[in-house]
C-alpha positions in Angstrom: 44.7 94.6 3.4 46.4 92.5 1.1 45.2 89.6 2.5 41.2 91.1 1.8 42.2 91.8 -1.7 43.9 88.8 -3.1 41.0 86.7 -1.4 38.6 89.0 -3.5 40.2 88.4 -6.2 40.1 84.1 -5.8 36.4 84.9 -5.1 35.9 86.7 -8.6 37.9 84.4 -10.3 35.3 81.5 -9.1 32.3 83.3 -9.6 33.7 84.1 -13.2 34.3 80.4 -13.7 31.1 79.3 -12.3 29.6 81.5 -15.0 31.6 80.8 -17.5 30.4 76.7 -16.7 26.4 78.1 -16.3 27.2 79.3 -19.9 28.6 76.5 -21.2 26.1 74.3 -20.0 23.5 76.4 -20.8 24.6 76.6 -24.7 24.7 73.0 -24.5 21.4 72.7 -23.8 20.4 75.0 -26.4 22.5 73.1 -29.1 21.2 69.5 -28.2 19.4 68.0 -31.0 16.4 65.4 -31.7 17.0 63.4 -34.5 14.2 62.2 -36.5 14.5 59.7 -39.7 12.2 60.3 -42.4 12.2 58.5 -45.8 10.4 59.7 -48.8 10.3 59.4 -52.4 12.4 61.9 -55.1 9.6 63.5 -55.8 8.5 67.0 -56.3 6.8 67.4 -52.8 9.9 66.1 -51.2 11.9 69.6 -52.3 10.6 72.0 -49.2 12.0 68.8 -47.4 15.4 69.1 -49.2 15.7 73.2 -49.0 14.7 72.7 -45.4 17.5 70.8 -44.6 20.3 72.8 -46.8 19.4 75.8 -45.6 19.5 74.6 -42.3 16.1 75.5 -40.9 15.6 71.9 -39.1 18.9 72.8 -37.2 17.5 76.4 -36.3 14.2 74.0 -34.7 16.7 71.9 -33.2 16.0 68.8 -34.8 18.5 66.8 -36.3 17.1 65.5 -39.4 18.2 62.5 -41.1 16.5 62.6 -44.6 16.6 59.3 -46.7 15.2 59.8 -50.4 14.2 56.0 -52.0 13.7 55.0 -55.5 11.2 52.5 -54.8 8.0 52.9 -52.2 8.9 49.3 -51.5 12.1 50.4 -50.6 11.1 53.1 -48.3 8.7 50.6 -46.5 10.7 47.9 -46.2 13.4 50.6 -44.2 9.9 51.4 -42.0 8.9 47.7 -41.4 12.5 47.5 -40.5 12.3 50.0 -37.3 14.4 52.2 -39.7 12.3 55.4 -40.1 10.2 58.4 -37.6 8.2 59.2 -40.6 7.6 58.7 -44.2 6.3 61.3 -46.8 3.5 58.7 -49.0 0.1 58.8 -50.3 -3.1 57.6 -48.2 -3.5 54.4 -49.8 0.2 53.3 -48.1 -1.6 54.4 -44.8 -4.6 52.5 -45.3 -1.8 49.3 -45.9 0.8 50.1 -42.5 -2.3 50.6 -40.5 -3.6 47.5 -41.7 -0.5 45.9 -40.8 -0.3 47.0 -37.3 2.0 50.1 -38.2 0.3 52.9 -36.1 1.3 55.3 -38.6 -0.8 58.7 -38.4 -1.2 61.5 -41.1 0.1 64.5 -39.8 0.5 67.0 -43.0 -0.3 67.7 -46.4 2.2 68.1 -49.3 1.3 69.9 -52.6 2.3 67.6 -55.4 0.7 66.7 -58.6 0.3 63.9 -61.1 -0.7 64.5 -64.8 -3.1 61.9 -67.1 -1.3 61.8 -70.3 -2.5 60.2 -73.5 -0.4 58.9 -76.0 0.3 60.9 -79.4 -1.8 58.3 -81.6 -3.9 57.5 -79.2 -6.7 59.6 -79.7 -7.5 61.1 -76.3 -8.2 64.6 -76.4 -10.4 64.5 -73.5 -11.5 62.7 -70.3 -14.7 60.8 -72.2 -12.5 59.7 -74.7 -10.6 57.1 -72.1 -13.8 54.8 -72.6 -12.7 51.5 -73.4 -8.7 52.7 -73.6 -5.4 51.3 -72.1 -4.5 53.3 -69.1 -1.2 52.8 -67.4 -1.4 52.6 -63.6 0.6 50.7 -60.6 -2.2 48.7 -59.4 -3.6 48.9 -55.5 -1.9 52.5 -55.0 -2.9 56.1 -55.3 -2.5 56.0 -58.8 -5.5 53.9 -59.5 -7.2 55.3 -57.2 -6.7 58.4 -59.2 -7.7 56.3 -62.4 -10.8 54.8 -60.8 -12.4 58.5 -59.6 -11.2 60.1 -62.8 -13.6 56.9 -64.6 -16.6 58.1 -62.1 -16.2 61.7 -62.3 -16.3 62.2 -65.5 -19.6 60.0 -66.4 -18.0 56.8 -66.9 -17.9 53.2 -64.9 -14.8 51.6 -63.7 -15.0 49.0 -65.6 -14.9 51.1 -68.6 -10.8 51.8 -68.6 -8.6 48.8 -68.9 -6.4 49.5 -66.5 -3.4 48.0 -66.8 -0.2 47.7 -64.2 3.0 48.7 -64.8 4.3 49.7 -61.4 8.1 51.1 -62.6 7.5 54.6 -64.1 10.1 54.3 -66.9 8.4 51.2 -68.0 5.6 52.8 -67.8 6.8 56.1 -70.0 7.7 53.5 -72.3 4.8 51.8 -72.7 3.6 54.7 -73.9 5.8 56.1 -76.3 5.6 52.4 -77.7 1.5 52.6 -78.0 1.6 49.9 -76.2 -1.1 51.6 -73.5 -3.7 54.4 -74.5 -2.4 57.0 -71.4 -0.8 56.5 -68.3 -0.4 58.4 -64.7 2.4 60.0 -64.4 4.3 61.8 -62.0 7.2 64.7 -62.7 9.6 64.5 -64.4 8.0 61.9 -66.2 4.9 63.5 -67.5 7.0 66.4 -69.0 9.0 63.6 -70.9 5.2 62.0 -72.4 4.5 65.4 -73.5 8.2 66.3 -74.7 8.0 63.2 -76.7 4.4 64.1 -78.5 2.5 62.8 -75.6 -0.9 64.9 -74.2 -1.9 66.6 -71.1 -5.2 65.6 -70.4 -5.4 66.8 -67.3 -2.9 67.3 -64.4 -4.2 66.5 -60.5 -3.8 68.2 -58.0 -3.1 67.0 -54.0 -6.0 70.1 -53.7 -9.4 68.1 -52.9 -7.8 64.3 -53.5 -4.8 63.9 -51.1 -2.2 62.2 -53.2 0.3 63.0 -50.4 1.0 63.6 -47.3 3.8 63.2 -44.6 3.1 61.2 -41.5 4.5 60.0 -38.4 4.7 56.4 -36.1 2.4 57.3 -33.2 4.8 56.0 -30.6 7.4 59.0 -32.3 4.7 61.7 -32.0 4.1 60.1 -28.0 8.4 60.9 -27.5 9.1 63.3 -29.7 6.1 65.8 -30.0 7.7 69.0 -29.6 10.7 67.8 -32.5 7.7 66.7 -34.7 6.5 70.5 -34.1 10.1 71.6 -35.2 9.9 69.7 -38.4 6.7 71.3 -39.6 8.2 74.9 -38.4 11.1 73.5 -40.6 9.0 72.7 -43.5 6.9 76.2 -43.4 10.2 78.2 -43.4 11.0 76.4 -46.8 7.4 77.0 -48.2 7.8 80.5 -47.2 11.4 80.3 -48.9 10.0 78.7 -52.0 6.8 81.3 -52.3 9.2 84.5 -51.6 12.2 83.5 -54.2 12.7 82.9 -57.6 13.0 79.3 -58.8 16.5 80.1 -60.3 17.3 80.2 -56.5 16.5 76.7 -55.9 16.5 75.1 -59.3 19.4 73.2 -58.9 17.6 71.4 -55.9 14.8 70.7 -57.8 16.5 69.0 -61.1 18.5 66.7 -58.5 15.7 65.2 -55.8 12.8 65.1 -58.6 15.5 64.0 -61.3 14.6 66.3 -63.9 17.2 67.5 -67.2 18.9 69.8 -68.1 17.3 70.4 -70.8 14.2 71.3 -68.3 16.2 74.1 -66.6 14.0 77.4 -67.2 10.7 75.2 -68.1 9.9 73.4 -64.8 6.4 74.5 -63.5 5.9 73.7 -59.5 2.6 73.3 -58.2 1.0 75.4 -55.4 3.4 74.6 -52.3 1.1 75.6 -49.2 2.7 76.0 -45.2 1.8 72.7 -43.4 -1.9 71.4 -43.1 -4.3 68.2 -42.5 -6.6 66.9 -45.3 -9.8 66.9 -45.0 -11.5 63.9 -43.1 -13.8 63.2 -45.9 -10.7 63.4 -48.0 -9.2 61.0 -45.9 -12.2 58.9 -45.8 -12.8 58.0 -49.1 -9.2 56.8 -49.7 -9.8 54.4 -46.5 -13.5 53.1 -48.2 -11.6 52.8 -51.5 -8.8 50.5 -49.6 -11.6 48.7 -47.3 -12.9 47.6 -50.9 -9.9 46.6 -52.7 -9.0 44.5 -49.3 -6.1 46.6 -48.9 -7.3 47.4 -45.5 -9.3 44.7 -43.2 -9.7 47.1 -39.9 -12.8 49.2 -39.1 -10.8 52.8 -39.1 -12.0 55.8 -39.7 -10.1 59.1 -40.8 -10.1 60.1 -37.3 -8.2 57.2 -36.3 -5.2 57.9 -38.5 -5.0 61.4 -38.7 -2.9 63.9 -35.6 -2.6 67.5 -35.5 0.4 67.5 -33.9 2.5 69.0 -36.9 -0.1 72.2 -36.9 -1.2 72.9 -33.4 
């Protein structure tokens, strides 16, 4: 009888340990991680990324986000060329340039920033028809002239009729400004809040609404491997919209002066554009960019918007 119950008890004490291993095992499963590199600028679409990640949603999707924020877009693309990053937060024109360059890199979301035309104090400019024949700041074969050159044919006016002129760093460009030394310039935050700070005007602030300033994308052979972590991210990124949309920006403030670089003396005054939960542009969108690039010679290749575009971040 004894015998029966002490080799019960060795049997338990297996099983127990066998499920005790099943569990471990299991919660290593559960725990194990795909890591995805993403660079983007410190800009104000880049703060969903950066509450994402501190408040630990990519971990809850299970991917292990490494999130590198560049000063320079050369910076960032030289760290892509390099083999360095999954994916890269940009504007369409830099997609029209890596595809162009054999980097199969595919537009996979939308973000919700904004740029704002402001004119100098003694320039004159109190509305779009006044930038005929005026000085506009711009960095040349990016988004922002591509901004310049549709705000020129939107609002009844040729090209040609801005003197665009390229000054790629955006303090040299606030400076020029401030100096006179161009009309109006394009101008990103924080450094459009400085222009008007310092007696500059709005003219008018764009939107990434009907023209996609920028978006976040991924290498096609990384949405081929890693599909379901590129899925994660986006569920990452919407839980940070939804974050954003259902708090107080005294919440997150802090996050926001540090990636986007704004003052101190800014706290209480920033104004955030319209963050929206994950989404693709539209192809016309898309398509105009690529024509616009395909004319400059940024881009050689006969793509369409289809072509560079995946829905894998929304399915």
């Amino acid at each position: 009888m004894k015998l029966k119950k002490i080799i019960a008890l060795a049997m338990t004490a297996v099983m127990t340990a066998s499920m005790v291993a099943c569990g471990n095992k299991k919660e290593e499963v559960q725990t194990e991680k795909t890591k995805l590199t993403v660079g983007v600028m410190g800009s104000i679409d880049a703060v969903p990324l950066v509450i994402a990640e501190q408040n630990g949603y990519f971990e809850e999707e299970g991917v292990d986000l490494d999130l590198q924020i560049f000063k320079a877009a050369n910076d960032r693309d030289a760290a892509l060329q390099a083999g360095e990053l999954d994916g890269v937060l940009c504007d369409e024109t830099a997609i029209s340039i890596y595809q162009n360059s054999d980097i199969d890199m595919k537009i996979t979301g939308t973000t919700n920033g904004s740029w704002t035309l402001v004119a100098g104090k003694d320039s004159g400019i109190t509305s779009l028809s006044d930038l005929k024949g005026k000085k506009v700041g711009i960095s040349k074969n990016t988004m922002i002239e591509y901004l310049a050159d549709d705000i020129a044919l939107s609002n009844g006016l040729e090209v040609s009729d801005i003197e665009k002129v390229a000054i790629p760093a955006m303090p040299a460009r606030l400076e020029a400004l401030k100096n006179n030394q161009i009309d109006a310039a394009i101008l990103p935050a924080p450094f459009n809040d400085t222009a008007v700070a310092d007696g500059g005007v709005e003219i008018t602030k764009i939107y990434n609404k009907d023209i996609m300033i920028s978006v976040t994308a991924f290498l096609q052979e990384v949405i081929d491997k890693d599909a379901n972590a590129i899925k994660g991210f986006y569920n990452a990124y919407n839980k940070a919209i939804e974050f954003i949309n259902s708090n107080d920006i005294s919440e997150y403030e802090d996050i926001i002066i540090s990636t986007v670089g704004y003052s101190e003396d800014m706290r209480g005054n920033i104004v955030l554009p319209e963050f929206k939960t994950n989404y693709l542009p539209a192809e016309e969108n898309v398509q105009n960019v690529l024509d616009w690039s395909k004319e400059k010679g940024l881009l050689t290749k006969d793509i369409t918007a289809k072509d560079v575009m995946s829905d894998v971040g929304i399915k």
